[in-house]
DSSP file (Angstrom, degrees, kcal/mol; ACC not computed):
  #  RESIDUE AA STRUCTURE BP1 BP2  ACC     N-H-->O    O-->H-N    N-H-->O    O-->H-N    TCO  KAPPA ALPHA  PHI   PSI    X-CA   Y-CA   Z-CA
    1    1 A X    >>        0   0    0      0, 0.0     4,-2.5     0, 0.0     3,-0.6   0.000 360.0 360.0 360.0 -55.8    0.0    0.0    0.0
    2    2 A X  H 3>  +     0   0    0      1,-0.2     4,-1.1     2,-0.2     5,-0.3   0.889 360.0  52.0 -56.7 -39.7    2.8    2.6    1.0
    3    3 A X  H 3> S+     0   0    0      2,-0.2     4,-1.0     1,-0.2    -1,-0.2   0.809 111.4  50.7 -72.1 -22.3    4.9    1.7   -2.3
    4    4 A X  H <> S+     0   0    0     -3,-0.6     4,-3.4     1,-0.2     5,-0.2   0.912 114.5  40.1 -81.0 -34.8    1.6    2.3   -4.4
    5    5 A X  H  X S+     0   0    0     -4,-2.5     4,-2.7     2,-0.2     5,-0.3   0.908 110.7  54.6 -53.9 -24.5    0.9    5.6   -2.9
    6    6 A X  H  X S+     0   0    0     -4,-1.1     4,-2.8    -5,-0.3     5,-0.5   0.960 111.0  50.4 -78.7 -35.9    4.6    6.7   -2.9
    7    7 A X  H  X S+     0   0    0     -4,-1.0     4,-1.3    -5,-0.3    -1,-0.2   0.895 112.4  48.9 -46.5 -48.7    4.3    5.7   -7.0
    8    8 A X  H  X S+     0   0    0     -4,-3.4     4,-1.4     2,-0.2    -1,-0.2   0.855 111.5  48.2 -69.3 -38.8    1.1    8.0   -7.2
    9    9 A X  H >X S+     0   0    0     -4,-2.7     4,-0.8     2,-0.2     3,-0.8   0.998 111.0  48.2 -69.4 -69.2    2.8   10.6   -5.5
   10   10 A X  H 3X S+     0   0    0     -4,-2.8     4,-2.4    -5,-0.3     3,-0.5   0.810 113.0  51.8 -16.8 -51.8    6.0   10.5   -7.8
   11   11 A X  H 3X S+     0   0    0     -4,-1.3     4,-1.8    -5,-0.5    -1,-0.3   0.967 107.8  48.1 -76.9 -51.7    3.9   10.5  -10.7
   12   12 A X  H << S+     0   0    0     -4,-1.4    -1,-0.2    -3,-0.8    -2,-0.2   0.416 112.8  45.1 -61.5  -1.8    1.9   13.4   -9.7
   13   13 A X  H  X>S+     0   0    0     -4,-0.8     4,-2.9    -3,-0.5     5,-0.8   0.595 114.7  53.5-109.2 -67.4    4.8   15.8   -8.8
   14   14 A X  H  X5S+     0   0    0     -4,-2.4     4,-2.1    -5,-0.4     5,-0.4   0.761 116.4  41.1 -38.4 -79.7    6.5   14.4  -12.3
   15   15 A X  H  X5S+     0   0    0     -4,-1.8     4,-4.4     1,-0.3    -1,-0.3   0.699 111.6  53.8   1.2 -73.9    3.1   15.4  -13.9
   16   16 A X  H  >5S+     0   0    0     -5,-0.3     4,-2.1     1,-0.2    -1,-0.3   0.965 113.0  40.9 -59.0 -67.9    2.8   18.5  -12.1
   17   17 A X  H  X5S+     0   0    0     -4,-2.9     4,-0.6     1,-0.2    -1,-0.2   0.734 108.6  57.8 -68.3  -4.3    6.3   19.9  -13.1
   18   18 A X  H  <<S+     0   0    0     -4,-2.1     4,-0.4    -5,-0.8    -1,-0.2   0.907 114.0  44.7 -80.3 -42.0    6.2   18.7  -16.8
   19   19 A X  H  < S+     0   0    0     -4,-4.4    31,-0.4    -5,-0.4     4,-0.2   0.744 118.9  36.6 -91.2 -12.1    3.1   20.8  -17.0
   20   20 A X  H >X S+     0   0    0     -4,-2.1     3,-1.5    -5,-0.2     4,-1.1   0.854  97.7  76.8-106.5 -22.4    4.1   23.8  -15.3
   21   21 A X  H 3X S+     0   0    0     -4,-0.6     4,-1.6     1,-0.3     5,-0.2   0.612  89.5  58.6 -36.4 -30.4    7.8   24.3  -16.3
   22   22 A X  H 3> S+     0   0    0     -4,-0.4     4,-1.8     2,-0.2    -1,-0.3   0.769 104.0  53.1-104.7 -10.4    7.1   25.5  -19.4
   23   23 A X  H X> S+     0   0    0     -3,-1.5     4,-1.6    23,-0.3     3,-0.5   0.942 114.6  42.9 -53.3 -79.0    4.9   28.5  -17.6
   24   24 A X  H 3X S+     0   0    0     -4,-1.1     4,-3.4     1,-0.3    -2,-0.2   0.761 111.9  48.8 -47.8 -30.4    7.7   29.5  -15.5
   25   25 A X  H 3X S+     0   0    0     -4,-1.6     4,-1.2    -5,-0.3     5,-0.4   0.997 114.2  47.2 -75.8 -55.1   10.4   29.2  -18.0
   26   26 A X  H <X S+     0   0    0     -4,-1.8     4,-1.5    -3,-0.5    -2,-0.2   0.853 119.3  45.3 -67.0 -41.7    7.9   31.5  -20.6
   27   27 A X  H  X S+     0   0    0     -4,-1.6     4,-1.8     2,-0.2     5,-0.5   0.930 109.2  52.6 -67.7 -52.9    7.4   34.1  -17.1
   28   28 A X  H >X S+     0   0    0     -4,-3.4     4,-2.8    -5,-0.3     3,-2.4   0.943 111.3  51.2 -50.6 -71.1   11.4   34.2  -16.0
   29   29 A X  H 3X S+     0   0    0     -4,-1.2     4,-0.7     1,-0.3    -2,-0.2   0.759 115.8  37.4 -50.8 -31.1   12.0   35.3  -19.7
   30   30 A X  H 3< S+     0   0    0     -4,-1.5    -1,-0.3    -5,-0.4     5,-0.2   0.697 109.8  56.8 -70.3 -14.5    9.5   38.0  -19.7
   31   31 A X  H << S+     0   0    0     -3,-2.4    -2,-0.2    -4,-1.8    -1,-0.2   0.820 128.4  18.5 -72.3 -62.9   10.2   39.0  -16.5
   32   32 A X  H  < S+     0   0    0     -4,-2.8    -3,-0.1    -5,-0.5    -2,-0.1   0.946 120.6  70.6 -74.1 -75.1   14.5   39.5  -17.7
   33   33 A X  S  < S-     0   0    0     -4,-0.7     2,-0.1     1,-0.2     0, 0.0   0.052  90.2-108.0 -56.6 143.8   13.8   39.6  -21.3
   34   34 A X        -     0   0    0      1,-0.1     3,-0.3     2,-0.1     4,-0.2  -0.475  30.8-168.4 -70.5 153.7   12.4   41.6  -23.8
   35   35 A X        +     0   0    0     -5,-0.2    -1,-0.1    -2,-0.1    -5,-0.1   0.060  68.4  90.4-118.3  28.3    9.0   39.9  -24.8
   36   36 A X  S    S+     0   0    0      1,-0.1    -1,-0.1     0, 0.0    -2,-0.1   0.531  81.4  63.4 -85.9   0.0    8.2   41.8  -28.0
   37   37 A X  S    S+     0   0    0     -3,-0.3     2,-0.2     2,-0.1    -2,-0.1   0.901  90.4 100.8 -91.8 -31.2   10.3   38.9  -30.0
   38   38 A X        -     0   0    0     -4,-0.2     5,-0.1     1,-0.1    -3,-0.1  -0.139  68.9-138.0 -64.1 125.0    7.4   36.2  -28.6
   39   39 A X        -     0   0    0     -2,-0.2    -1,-0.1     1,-0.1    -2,-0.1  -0.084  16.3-123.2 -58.4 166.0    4.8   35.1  -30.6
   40   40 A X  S >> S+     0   0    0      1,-0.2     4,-2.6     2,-0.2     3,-1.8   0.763 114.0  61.9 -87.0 -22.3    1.3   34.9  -29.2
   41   41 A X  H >> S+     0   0    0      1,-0.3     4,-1.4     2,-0.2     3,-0.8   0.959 101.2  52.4 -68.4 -30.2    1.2   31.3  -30.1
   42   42 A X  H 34 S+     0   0    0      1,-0.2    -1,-0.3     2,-0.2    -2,-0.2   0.494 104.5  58.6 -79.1   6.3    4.2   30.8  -27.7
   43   43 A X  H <> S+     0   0    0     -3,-1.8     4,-0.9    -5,-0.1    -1,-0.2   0.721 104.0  48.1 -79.5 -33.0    2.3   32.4  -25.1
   44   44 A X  H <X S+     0   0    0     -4,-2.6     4,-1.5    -3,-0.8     5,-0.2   0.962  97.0  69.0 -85.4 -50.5   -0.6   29.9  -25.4
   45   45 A X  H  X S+     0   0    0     -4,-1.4     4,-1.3     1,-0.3    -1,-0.2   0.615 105.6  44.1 -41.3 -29.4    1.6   26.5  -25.2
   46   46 A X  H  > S+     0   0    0     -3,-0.2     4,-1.1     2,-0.2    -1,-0.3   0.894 116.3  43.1 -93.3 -55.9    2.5   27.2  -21.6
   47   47 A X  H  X S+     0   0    0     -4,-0.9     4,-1.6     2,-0.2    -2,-0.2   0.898 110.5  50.9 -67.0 -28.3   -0.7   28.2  -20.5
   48   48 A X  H  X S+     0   0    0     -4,-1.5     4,-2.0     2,-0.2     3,-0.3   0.961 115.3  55.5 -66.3 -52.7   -2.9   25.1  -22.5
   49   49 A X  H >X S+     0   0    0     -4,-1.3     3,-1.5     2,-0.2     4,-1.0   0.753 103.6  49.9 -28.2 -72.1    0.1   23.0  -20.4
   50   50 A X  H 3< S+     0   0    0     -4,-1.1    -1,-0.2     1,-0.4    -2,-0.2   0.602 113.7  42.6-166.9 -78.4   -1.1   24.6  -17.6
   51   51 A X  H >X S+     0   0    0     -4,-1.6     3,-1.0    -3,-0.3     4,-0.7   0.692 107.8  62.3 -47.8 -53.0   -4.8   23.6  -18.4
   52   52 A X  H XX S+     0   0    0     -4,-2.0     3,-0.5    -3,-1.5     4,-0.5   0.940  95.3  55.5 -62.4 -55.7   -3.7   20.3  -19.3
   53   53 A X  H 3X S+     0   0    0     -4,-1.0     4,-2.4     1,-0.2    -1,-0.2   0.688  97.7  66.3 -30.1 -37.1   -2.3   19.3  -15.8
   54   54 A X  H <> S+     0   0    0     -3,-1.0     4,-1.4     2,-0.2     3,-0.3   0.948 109.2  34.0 -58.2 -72.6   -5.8   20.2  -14.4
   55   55 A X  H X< S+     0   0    0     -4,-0.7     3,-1.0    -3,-0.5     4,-0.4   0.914 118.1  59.5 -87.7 -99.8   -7.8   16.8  -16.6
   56   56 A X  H 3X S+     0   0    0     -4,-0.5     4,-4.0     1,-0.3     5,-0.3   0.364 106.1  49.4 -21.5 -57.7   -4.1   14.7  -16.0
   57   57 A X  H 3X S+     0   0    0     -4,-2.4     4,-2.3    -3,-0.3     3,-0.4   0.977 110.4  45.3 -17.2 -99.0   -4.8   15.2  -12.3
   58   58 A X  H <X S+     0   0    0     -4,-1.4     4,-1.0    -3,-1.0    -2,-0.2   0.787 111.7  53.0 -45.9 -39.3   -8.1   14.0  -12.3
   59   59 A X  H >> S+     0   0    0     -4,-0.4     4,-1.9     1,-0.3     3,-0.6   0.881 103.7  49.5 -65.8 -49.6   -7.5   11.2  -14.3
   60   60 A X  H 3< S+     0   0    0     -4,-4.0    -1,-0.3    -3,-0.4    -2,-0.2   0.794 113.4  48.7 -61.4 -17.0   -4.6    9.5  -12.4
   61   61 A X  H 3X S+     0   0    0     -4,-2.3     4,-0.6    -5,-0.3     3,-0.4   0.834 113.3  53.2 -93.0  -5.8   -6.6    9.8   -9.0
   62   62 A X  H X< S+     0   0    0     -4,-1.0     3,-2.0    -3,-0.6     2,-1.9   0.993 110.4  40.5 -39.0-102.0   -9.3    8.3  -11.3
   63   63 A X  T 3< S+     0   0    0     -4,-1.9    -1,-0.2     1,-0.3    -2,-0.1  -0.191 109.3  65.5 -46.2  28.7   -7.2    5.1  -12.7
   64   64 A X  T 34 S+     0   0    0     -2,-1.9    -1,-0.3    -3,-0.4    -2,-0.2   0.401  88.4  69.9 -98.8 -51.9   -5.9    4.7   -9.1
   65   65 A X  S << S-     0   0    0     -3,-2.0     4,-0.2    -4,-0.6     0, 0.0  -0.391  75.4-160.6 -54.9 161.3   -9.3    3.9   -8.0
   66   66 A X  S  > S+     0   0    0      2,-0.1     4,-1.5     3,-0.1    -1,-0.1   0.207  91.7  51.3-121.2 -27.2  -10.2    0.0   -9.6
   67   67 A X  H  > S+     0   0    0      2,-0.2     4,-2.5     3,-0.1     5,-0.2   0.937 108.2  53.1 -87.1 -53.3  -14.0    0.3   -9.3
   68   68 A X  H  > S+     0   0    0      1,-0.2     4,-0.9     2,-0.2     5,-0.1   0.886 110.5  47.3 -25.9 -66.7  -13.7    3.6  -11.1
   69   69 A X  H  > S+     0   0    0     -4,-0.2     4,-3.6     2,-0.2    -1,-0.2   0.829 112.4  53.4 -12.5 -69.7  -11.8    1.8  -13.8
   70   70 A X  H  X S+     0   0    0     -4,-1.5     4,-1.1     1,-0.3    -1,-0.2   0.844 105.8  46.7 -17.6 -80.4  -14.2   -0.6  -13.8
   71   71 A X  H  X S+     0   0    0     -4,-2.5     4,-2.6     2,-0.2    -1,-0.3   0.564 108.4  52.3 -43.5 -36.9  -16.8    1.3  -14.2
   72   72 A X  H  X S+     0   0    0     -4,-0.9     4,-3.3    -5,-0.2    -2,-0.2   0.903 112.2  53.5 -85.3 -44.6  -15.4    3.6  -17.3
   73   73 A X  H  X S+     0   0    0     -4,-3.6     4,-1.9     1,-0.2     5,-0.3   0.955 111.3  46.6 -58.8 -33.8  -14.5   -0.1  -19.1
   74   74 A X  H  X S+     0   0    0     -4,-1.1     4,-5.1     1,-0.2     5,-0.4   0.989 115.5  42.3 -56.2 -54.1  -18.3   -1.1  -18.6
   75   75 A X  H  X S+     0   0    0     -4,-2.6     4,-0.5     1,-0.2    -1,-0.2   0.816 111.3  57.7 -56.0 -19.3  -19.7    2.2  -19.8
   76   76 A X  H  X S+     0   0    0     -4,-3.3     4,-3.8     1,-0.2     3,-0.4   0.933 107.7  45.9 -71.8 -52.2  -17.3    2.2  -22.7
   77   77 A X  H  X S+     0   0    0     -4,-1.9     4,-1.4     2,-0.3     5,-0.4   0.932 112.0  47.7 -26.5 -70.2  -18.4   -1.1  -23.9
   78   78 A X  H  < S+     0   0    0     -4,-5.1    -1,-0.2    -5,-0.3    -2,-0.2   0.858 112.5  52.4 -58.0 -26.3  -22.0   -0.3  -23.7
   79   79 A X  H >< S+     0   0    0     -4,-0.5     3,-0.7    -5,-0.4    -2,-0.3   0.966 116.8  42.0 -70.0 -48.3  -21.0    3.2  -25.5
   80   80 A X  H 3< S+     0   0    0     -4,-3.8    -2,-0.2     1,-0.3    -1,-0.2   0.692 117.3  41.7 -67.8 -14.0  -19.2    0.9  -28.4
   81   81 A X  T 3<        0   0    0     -4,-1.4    -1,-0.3    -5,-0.2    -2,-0.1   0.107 360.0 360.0-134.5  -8.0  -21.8   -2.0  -28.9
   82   82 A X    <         0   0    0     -3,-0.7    -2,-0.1    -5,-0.4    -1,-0.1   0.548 360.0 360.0 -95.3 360.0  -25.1    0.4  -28.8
């Protein structure tokens, strides 16, 4: 039980900094740097990260749960086969 949790936690930190690193790196440079050379679209990639982290989140404490799981394979079936 402690080695799955410590696994969920790991993962969730990993998660969590994959999806916010690339905000902070895009804020330190604007912060030092000028930011008239950045595109808007390189504005949005850090923040849709951001946003993305949010759904990643729910979903691994989702697929931790077994009944949950369960449950999503049942409905999915009944979604594919109707």
């Amino acid at each position: 039980m402690e080695i799955t949790l410590a696994k969920m936690v790991s993962l969730l930190i990993f998660v969590w900094l994959l999806a916010w690193t690339p905000y902070v790196i895009l804020s330190t440079w604007i912060m030092f740097f000028n930011a008239k050379g950045l595109s808007p679209v390189l504005g949005v990639i850090p923040t849709v990260c951001c946003k993305i982290s949010a759904g990643a989140n729910a979903l691994l404490y989702g697929l931790r749960y077994s009944n949950l799981l369960c449950q999503y394979t049942i409905i999915s079936i009944m979604v594919i086969y109707s």
